[in-house]
N, C-alpha and C positions, 0 to 999 in steps of 0.2 A: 099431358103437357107436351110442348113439342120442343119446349128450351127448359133447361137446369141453371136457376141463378147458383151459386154458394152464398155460405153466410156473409162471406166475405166480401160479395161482389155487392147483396144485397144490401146489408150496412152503408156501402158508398155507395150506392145507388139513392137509398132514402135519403143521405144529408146531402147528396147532389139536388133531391127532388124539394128540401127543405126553400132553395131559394126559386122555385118556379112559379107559376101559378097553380093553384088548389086542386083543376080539370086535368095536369098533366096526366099523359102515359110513357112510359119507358116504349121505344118503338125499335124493332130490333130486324135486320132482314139483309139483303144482298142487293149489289148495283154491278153494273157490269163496268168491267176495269182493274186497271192492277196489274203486277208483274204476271202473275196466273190466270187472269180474263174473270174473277172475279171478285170483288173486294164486303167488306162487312160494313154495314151501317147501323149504328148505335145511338140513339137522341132521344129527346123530349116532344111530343107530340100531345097537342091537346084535340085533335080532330079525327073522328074515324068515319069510318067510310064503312057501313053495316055489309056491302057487297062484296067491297073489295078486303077488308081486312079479317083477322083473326083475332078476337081478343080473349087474355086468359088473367090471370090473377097466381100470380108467383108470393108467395111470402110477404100479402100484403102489397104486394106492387104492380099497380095492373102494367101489362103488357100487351100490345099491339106488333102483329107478325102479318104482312102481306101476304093472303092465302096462295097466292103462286111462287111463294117462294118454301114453304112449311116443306118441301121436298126436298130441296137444298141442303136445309137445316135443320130438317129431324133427329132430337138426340142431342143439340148441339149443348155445353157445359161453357157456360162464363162465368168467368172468376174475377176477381181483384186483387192483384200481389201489392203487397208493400218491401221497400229496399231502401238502401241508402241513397239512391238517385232518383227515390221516386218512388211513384205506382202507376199502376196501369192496367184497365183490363185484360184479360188472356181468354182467346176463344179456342176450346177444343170442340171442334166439328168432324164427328164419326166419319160424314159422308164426302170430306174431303181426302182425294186420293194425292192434289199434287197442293203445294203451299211454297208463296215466295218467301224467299231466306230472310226477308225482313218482318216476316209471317203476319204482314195486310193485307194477304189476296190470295189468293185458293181455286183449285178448278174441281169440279167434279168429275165421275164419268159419266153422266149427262150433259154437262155444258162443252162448248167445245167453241173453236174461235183461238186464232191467234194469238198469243200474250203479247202484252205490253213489254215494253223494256222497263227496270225501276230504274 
């Protein structure tokens, strides 16, 4: 596998998927941008591309990883916390060496490129 849902990420992922259409996939990967020159991208996708993607099966939950990014994000652990203000995913990514203080954007020591201001 190249990502780790938890139980807890997966629970709110499934009653997320409840209101989709049937075809969904959980599509998980990186765009460039962000205080760190990289940011995380998390959504619903119902189309793959057999070339360009990666797809796997998490606890019941297929997922879709754009193969040129499986480098990035090998290893990487998302969760779901719950609080009194809320919830909200949390991504621990191995391969991140630097991370903006508002922790939505991340650099590796592969990526490189100016950061953005937040």
């Amino acid at each position: 596998m190249v990502i780790t849902l938890t139980d807890s990420a997966c629970l709110q992922i499934k009653e997320m998927m409840k209101e989709e259409s049937p075809n969904v996939r959980l599509r998980f990967g990186v765009k460039g941008g962000g205080c760190s020159g990289l940011s995380y991208s998390l959504g619903f996708d119902e189309h793959v591309n057999e070339e360009l993607d990666h797809e796997e099966e998490i606890n019941g939950i297929p997922v879709l990883i754009f193969k040129q990014d499986i480098p990035i994000i090998q290893g990487t652990t998302i969760d779901f916390k719950q609080n009194m203000m809320g919830g909200g995913f949390s991504i621990d990514n191995p391969n991140a060496i630097i991370s903006c203080g508002c922790g939505s954007s991340f650099r590796t020591k592969e990526t490189v490129g100016a950061p953005e201001k937040c």
